[in-house]
N, C-alpha and C positions, 0 to 999 in steps of 0.2 A: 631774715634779711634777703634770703637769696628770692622767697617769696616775692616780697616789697618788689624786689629787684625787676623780676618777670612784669610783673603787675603794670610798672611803671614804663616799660617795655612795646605793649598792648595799647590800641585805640580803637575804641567800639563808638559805630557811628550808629543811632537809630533810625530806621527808615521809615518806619510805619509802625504807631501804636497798636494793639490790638485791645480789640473789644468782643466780650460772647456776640454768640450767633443770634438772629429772633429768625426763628423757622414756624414754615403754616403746621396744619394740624398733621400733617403727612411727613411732619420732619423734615420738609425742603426748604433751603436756606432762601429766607429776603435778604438777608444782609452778606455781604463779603462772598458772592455767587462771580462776579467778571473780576478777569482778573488786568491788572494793566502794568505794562514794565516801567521800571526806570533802573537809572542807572549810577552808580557808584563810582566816579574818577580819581582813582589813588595818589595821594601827592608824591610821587614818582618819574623817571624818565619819561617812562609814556604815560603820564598823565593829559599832559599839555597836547599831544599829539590827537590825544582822544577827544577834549575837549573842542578843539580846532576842529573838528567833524561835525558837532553836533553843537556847537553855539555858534552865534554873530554876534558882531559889533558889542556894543555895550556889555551883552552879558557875560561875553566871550574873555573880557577884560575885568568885569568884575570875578569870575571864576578864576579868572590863573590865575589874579593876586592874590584867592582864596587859597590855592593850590602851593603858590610859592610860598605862603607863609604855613605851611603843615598842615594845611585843612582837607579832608576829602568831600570832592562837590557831592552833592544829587545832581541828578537831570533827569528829566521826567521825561525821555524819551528813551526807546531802545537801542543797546548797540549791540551787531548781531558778531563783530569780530573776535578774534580770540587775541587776549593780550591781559599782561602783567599791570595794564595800567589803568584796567575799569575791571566792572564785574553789572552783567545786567541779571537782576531778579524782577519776577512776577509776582506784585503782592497783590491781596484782594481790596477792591474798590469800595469801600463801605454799603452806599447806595445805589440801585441799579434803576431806581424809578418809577418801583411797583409798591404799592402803598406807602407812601413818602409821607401822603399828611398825617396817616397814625403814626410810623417807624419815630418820626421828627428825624433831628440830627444832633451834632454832639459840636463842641468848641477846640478851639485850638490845643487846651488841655485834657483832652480825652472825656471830660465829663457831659454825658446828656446835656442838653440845652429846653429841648422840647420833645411832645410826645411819647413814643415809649420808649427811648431811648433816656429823655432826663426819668419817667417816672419809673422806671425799671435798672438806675443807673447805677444801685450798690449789687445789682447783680450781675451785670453786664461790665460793667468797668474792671479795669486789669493792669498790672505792673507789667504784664508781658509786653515785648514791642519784637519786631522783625527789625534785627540788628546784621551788620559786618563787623567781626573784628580782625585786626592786623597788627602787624609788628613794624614798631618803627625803632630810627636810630637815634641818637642823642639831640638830631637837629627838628625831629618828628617827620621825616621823610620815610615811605614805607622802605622796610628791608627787602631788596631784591632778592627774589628766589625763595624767601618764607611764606607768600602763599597768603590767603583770607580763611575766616570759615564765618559761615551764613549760619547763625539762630534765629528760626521761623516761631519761634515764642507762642507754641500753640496755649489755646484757654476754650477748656470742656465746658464752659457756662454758657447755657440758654435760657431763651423763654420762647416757650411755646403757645403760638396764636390758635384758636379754631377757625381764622380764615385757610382758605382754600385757597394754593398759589396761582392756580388753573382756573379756579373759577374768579378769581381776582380779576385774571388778564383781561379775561373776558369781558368784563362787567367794565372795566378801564377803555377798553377797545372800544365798546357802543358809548361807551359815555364821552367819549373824544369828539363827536358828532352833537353832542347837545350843547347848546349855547351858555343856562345857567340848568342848574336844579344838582338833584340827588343825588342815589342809589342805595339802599344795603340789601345784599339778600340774606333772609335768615332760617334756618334749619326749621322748619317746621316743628319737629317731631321732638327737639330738644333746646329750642330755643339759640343757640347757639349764631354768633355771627360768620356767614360763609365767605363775603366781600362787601366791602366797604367803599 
């Protein structure tokens, strides 16, 4: 009971699913490389005060109705203050723009959709997510002075490319200048694709 008790206690908000890495042949990451902040608004005293910083109008009203009613916002901007009534984290950005038409991308439900992301997606797909969790009171209001704690829901799964991340850019960089056509370059000596 006293379990249940805590349990029920507790609100963990997900911020960001995660998914394995696809890295080139050098083990450098294409995917989840930049990272970008957002932000956490606890429904609390200084939630409202936080939110009134960093939204307008319309969304500014739909968040604090959020907020009144026990919910913790996102915002996908940074807050660089220190206070009881946000928390900003740095997750990583899935896609950064370097080999995009092979990577593909993924749906709202974390599952690949296209390229090597759907065709690689029982290996890359993950129950992990970059969560907050916190303690509320009976009304779902965070408890003052209990604090958060951040699980960054790391996941060891990759798949490893024999493109080249460096030689990729490159190849992306002159081909920015051509109207329609190609490119791949390929290993000579072992057949292998270096950039696409």
């Amino acid at each position: 009971l006293m379990a249940a008790g805590l349990n029920q206690s507790k609100r963990k908000v997900v911020i960001s699913q995660r998914r394995g890495s696809i890295l080139d042949c050098f083990g450098r990451p294409l995917t989840d490389e930049i990272l970008e902040s957002v932000t956490l608004v606890f429904p609390n005293e200084q939630g409202p005060m936080v939110l009134s910083e960093l939204l307008t109008g319309d969304e500014l009203t739909t968040a604090l109705n959020k907020l009144k009613n026990g919910n913790a916002v996102r915002v996908n901007k940074a807050y660089k203050k220190e206070t009881e009534g946000a928390v900003s984290i740095e997750i990583p950005k899935r896609y950064s723009g370097t080999l995009t038409h092979i990577i593909g991308y993924t749906d709202s439900s974390n599952n690949g959709v296209s390229g090597l992301e759907k065709g690689m997606n029982s290996i890359l797909k993950s129950d992990n997510s970059i969560s907050v969790s916190y303690e509320i009171d009976s009304t779902g209001r965070m408890l003052s002075g209990a604090g958060y704690s951040i699980d960054y829901g790391q996941t060891d799964t990759f798949v490893k490319l024999t493109v080249d991340k460096e030689i990729q850019m490159i190849l992306e960089n002159s081909m920015s200048v051509v109207e329609s056509g190609a490119a791949v370059i390929i290993d000579a000596e072992n057949g292998k694709i270096k950039a696409t």
